[in-house]
C-alpha positions as CSV (number, residue, x, y, z in Angstrom):
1,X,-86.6,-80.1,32.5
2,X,-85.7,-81.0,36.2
3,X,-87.9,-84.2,37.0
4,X,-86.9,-83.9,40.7
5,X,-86.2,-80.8,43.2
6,X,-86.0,-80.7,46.8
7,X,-84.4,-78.7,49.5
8,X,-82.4,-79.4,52.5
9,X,-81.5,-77.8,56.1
10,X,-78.4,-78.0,57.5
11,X,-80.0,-80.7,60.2
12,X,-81.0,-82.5,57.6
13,X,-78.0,-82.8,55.3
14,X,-75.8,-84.2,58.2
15,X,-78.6,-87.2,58.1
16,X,-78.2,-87.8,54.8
17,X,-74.3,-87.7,55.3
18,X,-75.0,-90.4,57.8
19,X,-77.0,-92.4,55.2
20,X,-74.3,-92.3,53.1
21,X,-71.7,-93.2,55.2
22,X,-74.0,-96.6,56.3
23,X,-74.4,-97.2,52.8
24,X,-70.8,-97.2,51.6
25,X,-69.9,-99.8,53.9
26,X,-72.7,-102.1,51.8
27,X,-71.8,-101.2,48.4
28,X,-69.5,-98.7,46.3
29,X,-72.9,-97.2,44.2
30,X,-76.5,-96.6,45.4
31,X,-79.4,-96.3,44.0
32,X,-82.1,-93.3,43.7
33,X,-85.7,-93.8,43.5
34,X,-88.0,-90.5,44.0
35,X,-91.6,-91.1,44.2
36,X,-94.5,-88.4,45.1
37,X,-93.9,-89.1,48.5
38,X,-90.6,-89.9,49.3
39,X,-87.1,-90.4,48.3
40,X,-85.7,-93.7,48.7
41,X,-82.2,-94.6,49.3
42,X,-81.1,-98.4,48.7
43,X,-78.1,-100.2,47.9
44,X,-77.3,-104.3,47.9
45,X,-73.7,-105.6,47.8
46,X,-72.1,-107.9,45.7
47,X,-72.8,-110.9,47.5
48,X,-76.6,-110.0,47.9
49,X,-76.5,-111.0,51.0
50,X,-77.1,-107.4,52.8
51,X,-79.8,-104.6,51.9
52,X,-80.0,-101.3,53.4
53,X,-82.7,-99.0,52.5
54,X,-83.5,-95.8,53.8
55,X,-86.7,-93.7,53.3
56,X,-86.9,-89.9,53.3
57,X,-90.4,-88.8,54.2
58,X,-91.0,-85.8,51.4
59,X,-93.0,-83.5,53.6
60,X,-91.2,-84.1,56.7
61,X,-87.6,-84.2,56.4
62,X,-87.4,-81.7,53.1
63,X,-88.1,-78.6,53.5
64,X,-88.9,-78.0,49.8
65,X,-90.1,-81.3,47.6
66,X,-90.8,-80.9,43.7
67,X,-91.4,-84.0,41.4
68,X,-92.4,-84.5,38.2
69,X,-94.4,-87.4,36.7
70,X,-92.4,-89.2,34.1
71,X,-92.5,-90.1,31.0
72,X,-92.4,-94.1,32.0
73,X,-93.3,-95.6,34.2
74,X,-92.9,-98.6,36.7
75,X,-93.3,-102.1,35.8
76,X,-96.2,-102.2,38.4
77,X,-97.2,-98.9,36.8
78,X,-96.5,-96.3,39.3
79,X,-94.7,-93.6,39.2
80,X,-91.0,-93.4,40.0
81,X,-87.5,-92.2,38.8
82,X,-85.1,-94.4,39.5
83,X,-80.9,-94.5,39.2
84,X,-77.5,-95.3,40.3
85,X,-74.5,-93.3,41.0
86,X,-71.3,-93.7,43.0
87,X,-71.5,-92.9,46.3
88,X,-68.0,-91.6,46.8
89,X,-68.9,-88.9,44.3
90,X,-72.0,-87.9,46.7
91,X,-69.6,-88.7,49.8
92,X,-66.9,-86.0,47.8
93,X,-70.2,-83.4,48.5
94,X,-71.9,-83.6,51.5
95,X,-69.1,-85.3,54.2
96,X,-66.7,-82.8,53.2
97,X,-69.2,-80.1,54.1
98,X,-69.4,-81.4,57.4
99,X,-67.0,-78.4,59.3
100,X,-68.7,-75.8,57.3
101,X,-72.1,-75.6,59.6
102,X,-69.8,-75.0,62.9
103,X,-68.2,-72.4,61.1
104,X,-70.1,-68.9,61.6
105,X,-68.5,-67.4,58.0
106,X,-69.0,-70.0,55.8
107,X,-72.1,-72.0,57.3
108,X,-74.5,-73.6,55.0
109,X,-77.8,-72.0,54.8
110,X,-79.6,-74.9,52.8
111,X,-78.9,-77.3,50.0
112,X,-80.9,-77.4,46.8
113,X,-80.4,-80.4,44.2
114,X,-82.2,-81.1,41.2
115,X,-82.0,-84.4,39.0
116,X,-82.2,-84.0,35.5
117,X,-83.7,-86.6,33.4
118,X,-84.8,-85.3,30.0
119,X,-84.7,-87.8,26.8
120,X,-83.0,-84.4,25.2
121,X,-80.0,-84.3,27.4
122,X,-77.2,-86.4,26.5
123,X,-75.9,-86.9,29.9
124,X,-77.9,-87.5,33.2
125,X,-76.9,-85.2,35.8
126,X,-77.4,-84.5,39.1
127,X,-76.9,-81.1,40.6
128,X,-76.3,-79.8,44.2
129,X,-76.1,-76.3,45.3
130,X,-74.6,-75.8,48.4
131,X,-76.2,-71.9,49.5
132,X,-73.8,-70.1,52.2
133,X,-73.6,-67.0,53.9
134,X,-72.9,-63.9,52.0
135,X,-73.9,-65.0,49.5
136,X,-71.3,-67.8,48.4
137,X,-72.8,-70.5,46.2
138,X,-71.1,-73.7,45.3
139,X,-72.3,-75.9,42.3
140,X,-71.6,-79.9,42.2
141,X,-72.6,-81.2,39.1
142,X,-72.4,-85.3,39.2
143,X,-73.4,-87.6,36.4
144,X,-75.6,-90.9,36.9
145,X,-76.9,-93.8,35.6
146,X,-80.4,-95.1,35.1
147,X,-80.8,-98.8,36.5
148,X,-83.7,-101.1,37.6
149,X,-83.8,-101.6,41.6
150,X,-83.8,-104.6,43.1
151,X,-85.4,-104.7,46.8
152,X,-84.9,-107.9,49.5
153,X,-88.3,-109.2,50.0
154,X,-89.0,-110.0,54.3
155,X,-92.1,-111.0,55.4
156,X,-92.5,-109.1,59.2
157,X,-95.5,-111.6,60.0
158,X,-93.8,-114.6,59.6
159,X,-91.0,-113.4,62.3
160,X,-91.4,-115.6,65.1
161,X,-88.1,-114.0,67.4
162,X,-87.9,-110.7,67.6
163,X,-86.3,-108.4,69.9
164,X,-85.5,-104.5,70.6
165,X,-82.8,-102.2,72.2
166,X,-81.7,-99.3,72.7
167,X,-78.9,-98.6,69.9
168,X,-76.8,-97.4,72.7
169,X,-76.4,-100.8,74.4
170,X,-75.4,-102.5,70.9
171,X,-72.6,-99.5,70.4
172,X,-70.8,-100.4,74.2
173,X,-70.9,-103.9,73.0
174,X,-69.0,-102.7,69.7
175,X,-65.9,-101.7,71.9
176,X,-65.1,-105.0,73.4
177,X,-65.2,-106.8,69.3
178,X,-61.7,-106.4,67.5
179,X,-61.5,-105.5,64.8
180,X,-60.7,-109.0,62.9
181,X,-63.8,-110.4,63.7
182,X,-65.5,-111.7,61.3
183,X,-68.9,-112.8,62.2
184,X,-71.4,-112.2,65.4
185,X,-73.8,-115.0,67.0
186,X,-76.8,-114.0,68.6
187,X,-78.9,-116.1,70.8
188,X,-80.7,-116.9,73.7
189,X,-79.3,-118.4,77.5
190,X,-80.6,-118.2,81.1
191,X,-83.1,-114.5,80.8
192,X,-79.9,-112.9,79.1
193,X,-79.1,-112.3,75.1
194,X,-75.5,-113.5,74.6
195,X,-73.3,-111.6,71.8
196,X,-70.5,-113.9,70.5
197,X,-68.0,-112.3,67.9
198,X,-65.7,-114.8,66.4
199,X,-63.0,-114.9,63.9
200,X,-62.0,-118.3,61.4
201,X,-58.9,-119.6,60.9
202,X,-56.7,-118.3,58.0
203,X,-54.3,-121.1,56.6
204,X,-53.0,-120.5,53.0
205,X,-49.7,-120.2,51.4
206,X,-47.3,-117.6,53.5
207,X,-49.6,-116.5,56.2
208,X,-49.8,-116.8,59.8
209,X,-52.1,-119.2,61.1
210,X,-54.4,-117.5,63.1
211,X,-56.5,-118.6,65.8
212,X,-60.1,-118.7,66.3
213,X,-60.8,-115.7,68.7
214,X,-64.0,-115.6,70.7
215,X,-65.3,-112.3,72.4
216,X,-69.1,-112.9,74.0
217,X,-70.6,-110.3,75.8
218,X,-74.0,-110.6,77.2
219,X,-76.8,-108.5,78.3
220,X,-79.7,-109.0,80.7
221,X,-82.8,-109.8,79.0
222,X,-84.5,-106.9,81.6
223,X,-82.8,-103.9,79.6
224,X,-84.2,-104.8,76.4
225,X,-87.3,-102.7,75.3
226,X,-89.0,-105.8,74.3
227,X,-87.3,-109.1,73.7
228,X,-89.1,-112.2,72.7
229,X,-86.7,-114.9,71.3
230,X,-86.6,-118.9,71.9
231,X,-84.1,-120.3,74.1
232,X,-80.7,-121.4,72.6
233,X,-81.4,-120.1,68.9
234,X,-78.2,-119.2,67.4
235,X,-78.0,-117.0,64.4
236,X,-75.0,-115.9,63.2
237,X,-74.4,-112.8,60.6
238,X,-71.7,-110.3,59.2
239,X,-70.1,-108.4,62.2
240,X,-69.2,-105.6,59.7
241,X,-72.6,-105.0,58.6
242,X,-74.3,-105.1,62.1
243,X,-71.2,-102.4,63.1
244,X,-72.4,-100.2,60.3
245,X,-76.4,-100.6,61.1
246,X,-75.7,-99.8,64.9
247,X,-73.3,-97.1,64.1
248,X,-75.8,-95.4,62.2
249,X,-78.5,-96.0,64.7
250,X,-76.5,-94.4,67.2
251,X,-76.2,-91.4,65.2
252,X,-80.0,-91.5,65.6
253,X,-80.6,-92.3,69.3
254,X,-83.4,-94.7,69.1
255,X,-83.8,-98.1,69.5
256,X,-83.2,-100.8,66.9
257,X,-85.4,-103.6,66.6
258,X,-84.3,-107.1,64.7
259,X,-86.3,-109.7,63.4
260,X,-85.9,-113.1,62.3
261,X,-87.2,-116.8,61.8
262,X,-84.3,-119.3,62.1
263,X,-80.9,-119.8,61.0
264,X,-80.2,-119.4,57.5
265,X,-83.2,-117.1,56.4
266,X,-83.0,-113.2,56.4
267,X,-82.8,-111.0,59.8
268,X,-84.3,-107.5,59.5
269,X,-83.3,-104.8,61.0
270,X,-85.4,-101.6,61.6
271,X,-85.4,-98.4,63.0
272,X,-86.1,-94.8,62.2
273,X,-87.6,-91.2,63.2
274,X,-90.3,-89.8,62.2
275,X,-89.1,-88.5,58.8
276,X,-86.8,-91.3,58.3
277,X,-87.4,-95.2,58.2
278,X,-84.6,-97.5,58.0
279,X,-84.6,-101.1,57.2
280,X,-81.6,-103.5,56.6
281,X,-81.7,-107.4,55.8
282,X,-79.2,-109.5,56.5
283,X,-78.5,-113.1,55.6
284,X,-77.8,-115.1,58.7
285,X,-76.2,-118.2,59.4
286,X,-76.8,-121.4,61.7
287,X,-78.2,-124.6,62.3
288,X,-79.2,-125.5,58.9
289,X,-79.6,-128.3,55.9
290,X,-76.5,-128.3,55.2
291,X,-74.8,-126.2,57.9
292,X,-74.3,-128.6,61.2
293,X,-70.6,-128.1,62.2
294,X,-70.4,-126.6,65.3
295,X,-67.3,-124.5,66.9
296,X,-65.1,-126.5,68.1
297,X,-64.7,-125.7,72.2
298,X,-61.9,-123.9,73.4
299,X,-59.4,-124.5,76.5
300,X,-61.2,-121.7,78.6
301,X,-64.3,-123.3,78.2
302,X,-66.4,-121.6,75.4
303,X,-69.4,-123.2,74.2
304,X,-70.3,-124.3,71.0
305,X,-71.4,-122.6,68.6
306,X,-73.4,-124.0,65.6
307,X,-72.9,-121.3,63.5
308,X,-69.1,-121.9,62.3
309,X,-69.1,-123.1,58.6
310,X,-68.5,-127.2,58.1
311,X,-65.5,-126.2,55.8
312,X,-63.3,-125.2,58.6
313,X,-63.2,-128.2,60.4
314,X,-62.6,-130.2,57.4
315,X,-59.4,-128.0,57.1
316,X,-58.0,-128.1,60.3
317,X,-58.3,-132.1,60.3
318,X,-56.4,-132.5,57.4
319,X,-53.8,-129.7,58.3
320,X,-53.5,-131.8,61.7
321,X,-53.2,-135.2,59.6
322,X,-50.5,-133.5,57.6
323,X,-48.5,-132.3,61.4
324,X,-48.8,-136.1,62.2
325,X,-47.4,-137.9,58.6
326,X,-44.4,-135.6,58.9
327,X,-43.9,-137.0,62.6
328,X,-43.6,-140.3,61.4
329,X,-42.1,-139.7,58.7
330,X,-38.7,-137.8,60.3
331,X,-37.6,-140.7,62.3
332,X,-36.6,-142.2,59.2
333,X,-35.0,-139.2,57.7
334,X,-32.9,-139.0,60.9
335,X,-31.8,-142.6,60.3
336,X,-30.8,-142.5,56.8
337,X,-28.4,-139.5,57.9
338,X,-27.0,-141.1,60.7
339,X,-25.6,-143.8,58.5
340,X,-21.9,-144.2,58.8
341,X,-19.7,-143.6,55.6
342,X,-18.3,-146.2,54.0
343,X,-14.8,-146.9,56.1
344,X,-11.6,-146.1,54.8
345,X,-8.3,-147.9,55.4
346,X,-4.7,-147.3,54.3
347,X,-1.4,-149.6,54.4
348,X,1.5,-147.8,55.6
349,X,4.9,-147.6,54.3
350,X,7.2,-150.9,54.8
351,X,10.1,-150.5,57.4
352,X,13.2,-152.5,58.5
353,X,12.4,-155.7,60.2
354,X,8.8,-155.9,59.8
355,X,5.9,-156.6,57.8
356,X,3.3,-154.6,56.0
357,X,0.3,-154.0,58.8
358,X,-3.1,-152.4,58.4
359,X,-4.2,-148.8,60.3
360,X,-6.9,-149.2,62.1
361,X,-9.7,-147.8,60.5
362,X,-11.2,-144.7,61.2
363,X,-14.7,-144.1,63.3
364,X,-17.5,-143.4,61.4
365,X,-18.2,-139.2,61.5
366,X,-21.8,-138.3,61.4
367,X,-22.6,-135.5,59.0
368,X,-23.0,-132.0,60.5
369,X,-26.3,-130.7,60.7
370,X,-25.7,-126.8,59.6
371,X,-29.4,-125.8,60.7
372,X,-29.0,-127.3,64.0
373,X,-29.4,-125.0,67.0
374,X,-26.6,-127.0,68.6
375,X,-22.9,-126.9,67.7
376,X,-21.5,-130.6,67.3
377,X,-18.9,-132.3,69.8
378,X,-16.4,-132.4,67.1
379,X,-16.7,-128.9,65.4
380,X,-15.8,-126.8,68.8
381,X,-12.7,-125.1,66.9
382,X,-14.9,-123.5,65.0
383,X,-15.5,-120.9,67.7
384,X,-11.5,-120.4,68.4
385,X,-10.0,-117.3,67.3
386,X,-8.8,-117.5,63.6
387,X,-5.2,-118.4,62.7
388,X,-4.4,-116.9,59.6
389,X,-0.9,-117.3,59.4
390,X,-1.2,-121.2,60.2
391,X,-3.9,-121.3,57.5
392,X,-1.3,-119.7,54.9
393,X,1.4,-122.4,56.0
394,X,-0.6,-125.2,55.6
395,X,-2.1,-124.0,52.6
396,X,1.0,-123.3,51.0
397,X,2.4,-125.3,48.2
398,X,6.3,-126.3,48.7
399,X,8.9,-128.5,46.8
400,X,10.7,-131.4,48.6
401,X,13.9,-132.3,46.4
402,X,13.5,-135.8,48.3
403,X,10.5,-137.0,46.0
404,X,12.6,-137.0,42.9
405,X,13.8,-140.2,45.1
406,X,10.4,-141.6,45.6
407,X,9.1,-140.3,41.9
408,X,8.0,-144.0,41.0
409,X,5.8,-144.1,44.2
410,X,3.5,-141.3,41.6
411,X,3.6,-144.2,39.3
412,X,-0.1,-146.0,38.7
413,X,1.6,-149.1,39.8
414,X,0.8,-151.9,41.8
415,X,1.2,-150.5,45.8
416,X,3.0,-153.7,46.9
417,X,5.1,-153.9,43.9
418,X,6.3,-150.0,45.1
419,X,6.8,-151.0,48.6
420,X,9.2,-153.8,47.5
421,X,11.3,-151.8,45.0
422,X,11.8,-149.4,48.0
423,X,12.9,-152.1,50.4
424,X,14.9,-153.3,47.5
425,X,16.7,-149.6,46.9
426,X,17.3,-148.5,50.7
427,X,15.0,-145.9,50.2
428,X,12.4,-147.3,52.8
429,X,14.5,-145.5,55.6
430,X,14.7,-142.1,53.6
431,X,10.3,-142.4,52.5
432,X,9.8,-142.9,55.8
433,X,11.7,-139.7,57.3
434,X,10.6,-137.5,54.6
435,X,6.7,-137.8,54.0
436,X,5.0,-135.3,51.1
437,X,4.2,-132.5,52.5
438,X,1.3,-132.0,49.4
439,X,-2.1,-132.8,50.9
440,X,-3.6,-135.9,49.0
């Protein structure tokens, strides 16, 4: 037994496309509550800090309404059927029917759906039926769940600062926000409302720090429809949830009216037509309890703005404190590598006539820094054309007959003891014409 029924236009299916399309951007299901009276279309995300709901008036924007009392009811005792399904599986049926009403052969005369809910069936369904000309009929048939809806509560008498606009103002201030932004301030400054997107830095692991981006746009406090807000409130909220309200509102062509306190208790915003009325809470941000950082100001002279998180700067302090330890620290590096080696120094062979006397020892070398951008004084060969042939003779290995002379000097003897026998044998003369030609 079909517990709901109702009939659509083509007008009125591309509104409830639109409602769709709003809703996804909130949450990946939504939820289904028919009454006598209406047909309500809600969703929260994850976070719970954004509700949309949207409510179909039954006479008014169906063309055909049937519903049937159910077997349970409410837990304030009234009447209602209420459940969930995914909204890409409704998206799958109604956005992809979007070309078929310009098109004169297959345009969409009307679209029935019916909601089974019958303790007999074993599965819930949900069934649209998508009537075109000549007589071509196309059946969805979509399973959902039932689930308990949860609704944001916002008291409207209790909103001290409210103000409203045209939707189409709020869409040309859209165009100048990028697309990174993050979050949106909204308050109050000499007769105009200023419009401040901004977006937090990003430091973790591999990616590119990003700058904080500001984008304020402001509007004279003349072209609202009625604007009554105290001076220099800020309120902050999610930039991608006021794109999707004011997207949707545009779709609409009225204007959109918000609602709100202070920071850090719910905004509202409303809007609607005659058959439709459309209401979306946001959680906003601000001057708060526990939320007092403020932006901090930028080189071209941006204000501040109370609404950035506390966390932030804590994190750019100590990624600075980090930047300045390393400073400090790198003199000393640079120091310890700078350290000559240890000197070397080597007695040369004896000769005729004089003594043993010591080399002079050699300078110290500084080590070669390989990830320097600069090549070093001493290493300009490097950039000479290769020698290969002089890199073969000098790498060659040859025997000199003349060291089976001078095999002792091999010996792990005492150096000076060497250098005598030599003197001693004649051979000082022949050692010192012939050196080994063997790298040691």
């Amino acid at each position: 037994m079909a517990s709901l029924s109702f009939t659509l236009l083509p007008e009125a299916l591309m509104q409830l496309r639109d409602v769709l399309i709003c809703l996804s951007k909130f949450n990946e299901t939504v939820s289904i509550e028919a009454e006598p009276d209406c047909l309500r279309l809600s969703t929260l995300n994850v976070t719970k800090s954004g509700y949309a709901s949207y409510r179909l008036d039954a006479p008014s924007f169906f063309s055909q309404y049937s519903y049937n009392t159910p077997l349970n009811k409410d837990k304030n005792g009234k009447d209602k059927i209420s459940c969930q399904i995914y909204i890409k599986a409704l998206l799958s049926v109604f956005k992809g029917r979007a070309g078929d009403f310009k098109d004169k052969d297959t345009a969409i005369e009307k679209c029935e759906a019916q909601l089974f809910d019958s303790p007999e069936e074993t599965e819930c369904r949900f069934v649209v039926q998508m009537i075109c000309k000549h007589g071509v009929l196309r059946t969805y048939k979509l399973i959902y769940e039932p689930a308990d809806v949860q609704h944001a509560i916002f008291a409207r008498s209790d909103s001290q600062n409210q103000w409203s606009v045209d939707s189409r103002f709020l869409r040309e201030i859209l165009e100048h926000f990028g697309r990174g932004a993050e979050h949106l301030d909204v308050y109050c400054e000499d007769g105009r409302a200023v419009f401040t997107s901004y977006t937090e830095k990003v430091i973790a692991g591999t990616e590119i720090l990003k700058q904080p981006v500001h984008t304020s746009v402001a509007i004279e406090t003349r072209d609202f429809v009625h604007f009554s807000v105290e001076e220099g409130l800020h309120v902050a909220i999610n930039l991608r949830d006021f794109r999707a309200v004011i997207l949707h509102a545009d779709t609409l062509k009225v204007p959109i009216t918000a609602r709100y306190t202070r920071p850090c208790r719910p905004l509202q915003f409303s809007y609607g037509i005659p058959e439709m009325t459309c209401e979306i809470t946001l959680m906003t941000r601000g001057e708060g309890i526990d939320e007092t950082e403020s932006v901090p100001s930028q080189s071209n002279g941006v204000r501040e703005v109370p609404a950035r998180p506390a966390q932030q700067v804590a994190v750019s302090v100590s990624a600075g404190g980090d930047g300045v330890a390393r400073e400090q620290q790198q003199p000393t590096q640079v120091h310890a590598q700078v350290q000559p080696e240890p000197q070397i120094s080597m007695l040369p062979p004896a000769s005729h006539g004089q003594g043993t006397k010591q080399i002079t020892s050699l300078a110290p070398v500084a080590p070669i820094d390989h990830e320097s951008l600069f090549v070093a004084a001493d290493d300009d060969r490097q950039w000479d054309e290769p020698q290969y042939e002089e890199e073969e003779r000098e790498d060659m290995l040859r025997w000199d007959s003349n060291l089976d002379q001078v095999k002792t000097f091999l010996m792990p003897i005492d150096y000076l003891i060497l250098m005598k026998s030599l003197v001693i044998g004649g051979l000082a003369a022949e050692y010192r014409r012939h050196y080994p030609r063997q790298r040691i």
